[in-house]
C-alpha positions as CSV (number, residue, x, y, z in Angstrom):
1,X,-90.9,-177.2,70.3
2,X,-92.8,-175.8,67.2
3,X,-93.7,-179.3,66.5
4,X,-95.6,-180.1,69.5
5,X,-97.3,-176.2,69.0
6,X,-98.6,-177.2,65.7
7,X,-99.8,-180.4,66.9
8,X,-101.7,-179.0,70.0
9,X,-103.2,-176.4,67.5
10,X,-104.1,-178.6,65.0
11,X,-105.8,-181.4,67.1
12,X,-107.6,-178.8,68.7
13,X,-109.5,-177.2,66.0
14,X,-110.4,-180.8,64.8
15,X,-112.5,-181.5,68.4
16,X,-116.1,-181.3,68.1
17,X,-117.4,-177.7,68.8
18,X,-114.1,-176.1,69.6
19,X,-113.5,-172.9,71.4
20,X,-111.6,-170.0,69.7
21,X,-107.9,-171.0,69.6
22,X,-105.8,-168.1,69.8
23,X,-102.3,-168.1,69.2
24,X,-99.8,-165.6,71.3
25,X,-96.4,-164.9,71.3
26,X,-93.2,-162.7,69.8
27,X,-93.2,-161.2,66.1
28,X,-91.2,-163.3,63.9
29,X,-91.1,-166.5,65.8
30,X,-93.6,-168.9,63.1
31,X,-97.2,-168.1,64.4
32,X,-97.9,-167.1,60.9
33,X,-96.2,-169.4,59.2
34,X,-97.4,-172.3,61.6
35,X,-100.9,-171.2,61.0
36,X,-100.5,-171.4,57.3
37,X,-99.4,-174.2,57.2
38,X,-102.5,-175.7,59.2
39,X,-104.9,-173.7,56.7
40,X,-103.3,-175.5,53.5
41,X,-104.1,-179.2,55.3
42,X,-107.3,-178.0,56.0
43,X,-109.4,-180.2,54.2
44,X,-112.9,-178.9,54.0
45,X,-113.5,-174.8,53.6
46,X,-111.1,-172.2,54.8
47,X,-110.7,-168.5,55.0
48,X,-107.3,-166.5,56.3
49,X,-107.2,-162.8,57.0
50,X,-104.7,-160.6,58.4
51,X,-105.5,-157.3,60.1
52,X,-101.8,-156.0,60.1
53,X,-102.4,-153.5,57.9
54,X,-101.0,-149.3,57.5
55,X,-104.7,-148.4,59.1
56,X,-106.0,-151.1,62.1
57,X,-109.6,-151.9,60.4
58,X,-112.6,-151.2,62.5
59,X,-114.3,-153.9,64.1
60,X,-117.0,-154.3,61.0
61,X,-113.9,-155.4,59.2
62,X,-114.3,-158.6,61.8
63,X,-118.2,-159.1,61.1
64,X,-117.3,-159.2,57.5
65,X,-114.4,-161.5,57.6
66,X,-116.8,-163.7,59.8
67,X,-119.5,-163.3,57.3
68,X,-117.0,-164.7,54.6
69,X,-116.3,-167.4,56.6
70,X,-120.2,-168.7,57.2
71,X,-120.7,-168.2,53.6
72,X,-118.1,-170.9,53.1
73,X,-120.4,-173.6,55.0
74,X,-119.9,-175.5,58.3
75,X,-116.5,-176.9,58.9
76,X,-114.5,-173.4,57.8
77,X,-111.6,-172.9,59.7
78,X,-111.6,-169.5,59.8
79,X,-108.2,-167.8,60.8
80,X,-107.6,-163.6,61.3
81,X,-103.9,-162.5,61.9
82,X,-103.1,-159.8,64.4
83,X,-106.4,-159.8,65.7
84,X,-105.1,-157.2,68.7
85,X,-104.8,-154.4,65.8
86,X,-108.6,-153.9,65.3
87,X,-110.6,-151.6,67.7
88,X,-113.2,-153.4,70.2
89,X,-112.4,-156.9,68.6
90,X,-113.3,-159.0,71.4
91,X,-116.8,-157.1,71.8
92,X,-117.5,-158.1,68.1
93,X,-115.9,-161.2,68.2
94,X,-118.1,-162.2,71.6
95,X,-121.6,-161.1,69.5
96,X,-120.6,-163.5,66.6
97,X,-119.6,-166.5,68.6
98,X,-122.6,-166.4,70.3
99,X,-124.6,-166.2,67.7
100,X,-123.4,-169.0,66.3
101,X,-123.0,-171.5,69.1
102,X,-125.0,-174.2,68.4
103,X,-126.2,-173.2,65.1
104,X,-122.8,-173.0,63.1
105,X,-120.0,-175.3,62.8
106,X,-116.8,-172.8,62.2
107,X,-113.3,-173.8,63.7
108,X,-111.6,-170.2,64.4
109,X,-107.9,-169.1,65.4
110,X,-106.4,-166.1,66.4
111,X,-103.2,-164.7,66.3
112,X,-101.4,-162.2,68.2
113,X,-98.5,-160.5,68.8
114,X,-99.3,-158.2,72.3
115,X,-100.4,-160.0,75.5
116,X,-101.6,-156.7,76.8
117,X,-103.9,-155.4,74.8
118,X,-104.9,-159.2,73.4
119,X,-105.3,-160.9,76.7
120,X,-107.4,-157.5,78.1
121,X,-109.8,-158.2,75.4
122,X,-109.6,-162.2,76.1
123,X,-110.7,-161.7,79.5
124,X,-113.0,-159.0,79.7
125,X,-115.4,-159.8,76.9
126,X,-114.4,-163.9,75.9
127,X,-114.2,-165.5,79.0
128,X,-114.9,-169.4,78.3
129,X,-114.6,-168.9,74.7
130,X,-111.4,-169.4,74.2
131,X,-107.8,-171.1,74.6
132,X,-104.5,-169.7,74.8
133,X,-101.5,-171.5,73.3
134,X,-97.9,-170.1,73.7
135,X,-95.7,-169.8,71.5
136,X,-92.1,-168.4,73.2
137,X,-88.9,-167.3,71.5
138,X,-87.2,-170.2,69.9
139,X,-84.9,-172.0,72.4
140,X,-81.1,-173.3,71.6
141,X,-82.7,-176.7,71.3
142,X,-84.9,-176.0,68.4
143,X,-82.3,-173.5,66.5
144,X,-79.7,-176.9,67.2
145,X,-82.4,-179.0,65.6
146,X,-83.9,-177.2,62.4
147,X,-80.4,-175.1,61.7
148,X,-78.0,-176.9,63.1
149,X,-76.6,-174.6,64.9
150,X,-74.0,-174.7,67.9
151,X,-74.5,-172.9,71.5
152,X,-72.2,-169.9,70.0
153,X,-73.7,-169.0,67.0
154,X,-77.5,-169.0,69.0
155,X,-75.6,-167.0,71.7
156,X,-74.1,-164.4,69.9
157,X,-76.7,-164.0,66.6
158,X,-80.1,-164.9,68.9
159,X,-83.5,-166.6,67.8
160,X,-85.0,-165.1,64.7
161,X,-85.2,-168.1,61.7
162,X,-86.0,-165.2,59.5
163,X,-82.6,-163.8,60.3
164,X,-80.5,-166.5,60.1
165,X,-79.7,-166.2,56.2
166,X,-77.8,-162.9,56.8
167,X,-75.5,-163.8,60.0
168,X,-72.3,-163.5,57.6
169,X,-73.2,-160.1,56.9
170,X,-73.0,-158.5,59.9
171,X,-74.2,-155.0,59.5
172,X,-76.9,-156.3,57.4
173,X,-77.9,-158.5,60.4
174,X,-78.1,-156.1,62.5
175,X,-80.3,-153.8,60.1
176,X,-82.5,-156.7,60.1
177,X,-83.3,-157.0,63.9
178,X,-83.4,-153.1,64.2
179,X,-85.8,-152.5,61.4
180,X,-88.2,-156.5,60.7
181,X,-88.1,-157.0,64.7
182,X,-87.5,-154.2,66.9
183,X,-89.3,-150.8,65.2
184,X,-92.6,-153.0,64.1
185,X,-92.4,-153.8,67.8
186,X,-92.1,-150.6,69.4
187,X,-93.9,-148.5,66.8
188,X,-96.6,-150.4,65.5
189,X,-97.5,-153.4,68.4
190,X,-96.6,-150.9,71.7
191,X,-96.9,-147.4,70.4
192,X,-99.5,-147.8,67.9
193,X,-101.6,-149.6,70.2
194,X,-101.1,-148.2,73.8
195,X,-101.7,-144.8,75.2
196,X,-98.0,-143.5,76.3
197,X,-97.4,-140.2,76.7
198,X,-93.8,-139.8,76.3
199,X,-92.3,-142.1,73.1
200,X,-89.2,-140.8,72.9
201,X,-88.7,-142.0,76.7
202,X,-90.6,-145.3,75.9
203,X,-87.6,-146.0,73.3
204,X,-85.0,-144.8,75.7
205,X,-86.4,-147.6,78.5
206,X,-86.0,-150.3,75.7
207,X,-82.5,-149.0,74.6
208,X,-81.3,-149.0,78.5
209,X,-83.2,-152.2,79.0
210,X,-80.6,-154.2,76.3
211,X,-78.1,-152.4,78.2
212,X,-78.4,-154.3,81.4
213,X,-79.2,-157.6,80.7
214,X,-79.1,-160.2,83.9
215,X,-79.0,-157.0,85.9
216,X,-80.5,-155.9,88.7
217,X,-81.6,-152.4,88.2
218,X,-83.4,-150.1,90.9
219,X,-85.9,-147.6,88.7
220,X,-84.7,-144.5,89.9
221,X,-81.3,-145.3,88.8
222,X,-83.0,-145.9,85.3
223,X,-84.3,-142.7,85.9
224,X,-80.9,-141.2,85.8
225,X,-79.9,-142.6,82.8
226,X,-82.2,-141.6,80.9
227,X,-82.6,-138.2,78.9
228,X,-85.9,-137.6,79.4
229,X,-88.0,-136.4,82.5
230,X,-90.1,-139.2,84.0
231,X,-90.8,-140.7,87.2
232,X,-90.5,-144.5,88.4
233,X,-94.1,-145.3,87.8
234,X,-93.9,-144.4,83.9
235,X,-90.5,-146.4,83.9
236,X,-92.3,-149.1,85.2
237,X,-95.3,-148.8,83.0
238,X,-93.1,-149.2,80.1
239,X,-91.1,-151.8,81.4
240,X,-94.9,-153.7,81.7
241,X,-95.3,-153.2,77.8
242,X,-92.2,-154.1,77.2
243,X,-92.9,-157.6,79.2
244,X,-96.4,-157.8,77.5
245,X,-95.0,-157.5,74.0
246,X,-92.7,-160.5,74.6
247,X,-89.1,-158.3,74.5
248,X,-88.5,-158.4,78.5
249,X,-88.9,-160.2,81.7
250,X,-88.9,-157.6,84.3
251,X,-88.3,-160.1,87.2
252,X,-88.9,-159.6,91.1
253,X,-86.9,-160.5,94.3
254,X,-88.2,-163.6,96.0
255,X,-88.7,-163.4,99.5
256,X,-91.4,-165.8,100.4
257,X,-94.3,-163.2,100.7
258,X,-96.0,-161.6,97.7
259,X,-95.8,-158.1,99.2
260,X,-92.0,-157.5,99.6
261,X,-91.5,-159.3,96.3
262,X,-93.6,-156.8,94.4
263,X,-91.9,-154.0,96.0
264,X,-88.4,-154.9,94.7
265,X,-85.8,-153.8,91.9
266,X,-86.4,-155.7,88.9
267,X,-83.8,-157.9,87.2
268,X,-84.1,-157.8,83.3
269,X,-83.9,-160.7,81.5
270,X,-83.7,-159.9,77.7
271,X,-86.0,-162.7,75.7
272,X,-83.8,-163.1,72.8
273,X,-80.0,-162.3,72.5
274,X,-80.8,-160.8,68.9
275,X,-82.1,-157.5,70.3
276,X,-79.1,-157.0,72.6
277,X,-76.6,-157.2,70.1
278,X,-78.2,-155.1,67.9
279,X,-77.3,-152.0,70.2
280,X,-73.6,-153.3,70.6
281,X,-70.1,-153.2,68.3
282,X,-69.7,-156.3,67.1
283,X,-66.6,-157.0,69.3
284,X,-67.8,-156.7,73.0
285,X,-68.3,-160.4,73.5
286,X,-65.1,-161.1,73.2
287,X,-63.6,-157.9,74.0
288,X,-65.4,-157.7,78.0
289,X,-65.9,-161.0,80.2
290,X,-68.3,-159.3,82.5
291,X,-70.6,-158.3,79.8
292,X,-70.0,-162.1,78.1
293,X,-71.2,-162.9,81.2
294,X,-74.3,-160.9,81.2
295,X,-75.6,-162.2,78.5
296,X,-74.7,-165.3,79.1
297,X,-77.3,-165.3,82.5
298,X,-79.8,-163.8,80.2
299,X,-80.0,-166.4,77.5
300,X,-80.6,-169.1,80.5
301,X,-83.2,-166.9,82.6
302,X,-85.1,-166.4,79.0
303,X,-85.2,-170.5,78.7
304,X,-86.2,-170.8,81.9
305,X,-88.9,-167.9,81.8
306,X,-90.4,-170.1,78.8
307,X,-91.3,-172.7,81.5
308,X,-94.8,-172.9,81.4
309,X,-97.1,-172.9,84.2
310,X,-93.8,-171.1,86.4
311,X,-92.9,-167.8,88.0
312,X,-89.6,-166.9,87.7
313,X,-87.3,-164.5,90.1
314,X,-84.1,-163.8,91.2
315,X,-82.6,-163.7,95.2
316,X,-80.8,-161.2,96.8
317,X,-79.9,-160.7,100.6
318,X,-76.7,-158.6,101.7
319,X,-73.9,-159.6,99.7
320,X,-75.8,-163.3,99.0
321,X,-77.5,-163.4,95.4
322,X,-79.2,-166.5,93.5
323,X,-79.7,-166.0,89.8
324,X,-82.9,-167.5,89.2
325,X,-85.4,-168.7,91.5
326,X,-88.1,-170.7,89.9
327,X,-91.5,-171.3,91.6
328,X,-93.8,-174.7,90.3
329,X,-96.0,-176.8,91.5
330,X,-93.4,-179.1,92.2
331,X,-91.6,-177.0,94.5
332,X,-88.7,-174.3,94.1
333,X,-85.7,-174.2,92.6
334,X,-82.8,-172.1,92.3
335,X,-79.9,-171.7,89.9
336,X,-76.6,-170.1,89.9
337,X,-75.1,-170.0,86.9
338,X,-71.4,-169.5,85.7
339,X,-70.6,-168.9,82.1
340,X,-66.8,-169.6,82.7
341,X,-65.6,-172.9,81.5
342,X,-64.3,-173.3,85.4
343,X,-66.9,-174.2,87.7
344,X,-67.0,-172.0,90.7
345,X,-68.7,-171.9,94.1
346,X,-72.0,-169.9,93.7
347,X,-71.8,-167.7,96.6
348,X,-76.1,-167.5,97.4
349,X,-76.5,-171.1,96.8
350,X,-76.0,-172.0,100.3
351,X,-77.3,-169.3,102.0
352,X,-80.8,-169.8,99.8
353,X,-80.5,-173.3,101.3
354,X,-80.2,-172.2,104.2
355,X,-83.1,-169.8,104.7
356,X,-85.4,-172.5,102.6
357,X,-84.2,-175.3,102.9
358,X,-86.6,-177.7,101.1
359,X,-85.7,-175.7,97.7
360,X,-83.7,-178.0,95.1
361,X,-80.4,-175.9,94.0
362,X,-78.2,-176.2,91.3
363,X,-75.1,-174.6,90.2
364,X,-74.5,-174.4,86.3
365,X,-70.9,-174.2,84.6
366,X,-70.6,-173.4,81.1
367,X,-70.9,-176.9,79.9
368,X,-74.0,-177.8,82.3
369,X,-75.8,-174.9,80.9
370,X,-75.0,-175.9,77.0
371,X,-76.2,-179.9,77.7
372,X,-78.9,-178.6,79.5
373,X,-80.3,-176.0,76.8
374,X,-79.4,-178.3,74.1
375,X,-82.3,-180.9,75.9
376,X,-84.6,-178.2,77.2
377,X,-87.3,-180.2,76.4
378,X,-86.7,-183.2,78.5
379,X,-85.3,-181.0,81.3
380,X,-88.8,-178.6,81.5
381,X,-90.4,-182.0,82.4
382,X,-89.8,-182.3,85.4
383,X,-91.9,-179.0,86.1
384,X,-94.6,-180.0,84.7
């Protein structure tokens, strides 16, 4: 829940000598916001930045924001937005903390939008200055909560707050998520950011990647649908970036041992129902079951992929398949689920139980999966 986010963040930058909070997740999802709203509380002198700007500043632009920031006095919270957008951050960012460790009392947060190119910097040049908080997609819980919302309307309009003032305008929905969400995305956070040598077939992986949600998808048959020349390892490049800018899970077969599991088809789990119905007519829902059903499976895999501290698969032997595999510290588990109203016999539940049998499994109907999303909060506790 947001809640619990802004409370973690907030105690955290009140400890004694705190390390550099950085703040990672999806575009539009409240970092921003939730950050703002820490930096008016703040009490004693503050300074807020953001470097998501037409040209990515250089990494002076960081020494002088930090400069401002020490002017202020100790006790500054100082906070810089889209930190991932300036050149050689981390380097700069490692030279300043350091020179002020023990000499300057500054409380500093980060936000980001790209794991890939943020978390590179993290761990190559800040290691033990910092700590990561999470902040997913919003889950049907929290859209129930704050909008009031039922399972439906989350399922078929997704989990953008910023877009749910225009869900009785269609169209203009849909204009939204293409052009606030998706292009800054692709174009600015992936594109603008990462070396890849073919865009136009970047943007053609994405566009097939809504296509097939809950799907299990070999790359070379990606390769044929796409327009564009490749081969598998660019496909599965830009699946990575994809992953890394919070869009996709790209997940793996289990099988027990790390090497055949990395050698398998993926199965892509779309993160937020929004960006798949932005590439479809309005009426497929209700028009095809087995794409209903689809999405269905992908709105459950992305709540369970928010699971923190998990790794998440699917199972596939022969004929034999089990949605979701999830791997914790308390053990495995796997999930079939069902988005019919009628309950019915997963088919790779037993057989999974079979071959490992001290996994817990579960088979969820349509009503299972809307109490259990609704109270996604109490169920995640047992994983933890």
């Amino acid at each position: 829940m947001r809640t619990k986010l802004y409370l973690t963040l907030s105690e955290r930058i009140r400890e004694r000598n705190p390390l550099i909070q950085v703040l990672l997740g999806p575009r539009q999802v409240g970092k921003t916001t939730m950050a703002k709203a820490i930096f008016d509380e703040w009490a004693g002198p503050k300074f807020m930045v953001s470097a998501d700007l037409p040209s990515p500043p250089t990494p002076d632009w960081v020494r002088f924001s930090w400069e401002k920031a020490r002017q202020r006095g100790d006790g500054t919270l100082l906070i810089i937005d889209e930190i991932q957008k300036i050149p050689s951050w981390s380097e700069q960012v490692k030279i300043l903390f350091d020179e002020d460790r023990g000499k300057r009392d500054l409380r500093v947060v980060f936000l980001g939008s790209s794991s890939l190119y943020l978390q590179k910097g993290l761990t190559e040049s800040l290691s033990g200055r910092f700590e990561l908080i999470e902040a997913p997609h919003w889950s049907y819980e929290e859209f129930h909560s704050v909008f009031g919302w039922n399972f439906e309307t989350y399922f078929r309009f997704g989990a953008y707050p910023g877009a749910t003032g225009f869900i009785q305008d269609k169209s203009r929905w849909r204009k939204y998520i293409l052009d606030s969400i998706i292009e800054p995305v692709l174009g600015r956070d992936i594109l603008g950011l990462h070396p890849v040598q073919k865009p136009a077939l970047f943007r053609q992986t994405f566009e097939l990647a809504m296509q097939h949600p809950a799907k299990i998808i070999s790359l070379q048959k990606m390769l044929g649908q796409l327009q564009d020349r490749g081969n598998a390892t660019t496909i599965q490049h830009y699946l990575l970036l994809l992953e890394k800018s919070f869009l996709i899970r790209a997940l793996q077969k289990y099988s027990g041992t790390p090497i055949q599991t990395k050698a398998s088809s993926p199965k892509i789990v779309v993160l937020n129902p929004a960006l798949i119905h932005a590439y479809q007519s309005e009426n497929r829902l209700d028009e095809d079951p087995l794409w209903y059903g689809h999405v269905f499976e992908s709105v459950v895999g992305a709540h369970l992929a928010s699971i923190p501290n998990s790794e998440l698969f699917y199972w596939r032997e022969g004929n034999d398949e089990v949605d979701y595999v999830l791997k914790t510290s308390r053990g495995l588990f796997a999930f079939e689920i069902k988005s019919g109203i009628k309950l019915a016999k997963g088919r790779g539940v037993l057989p999974f139980s079979k071959k490992y049998p001290k996994a817990h499994c579960e088979i969820w109907g349509y009503e299972e999966v809307v109490k259990t999303l609704k109270n996604f909060s109490s169920f995640t506790e047992k994983f933890l």
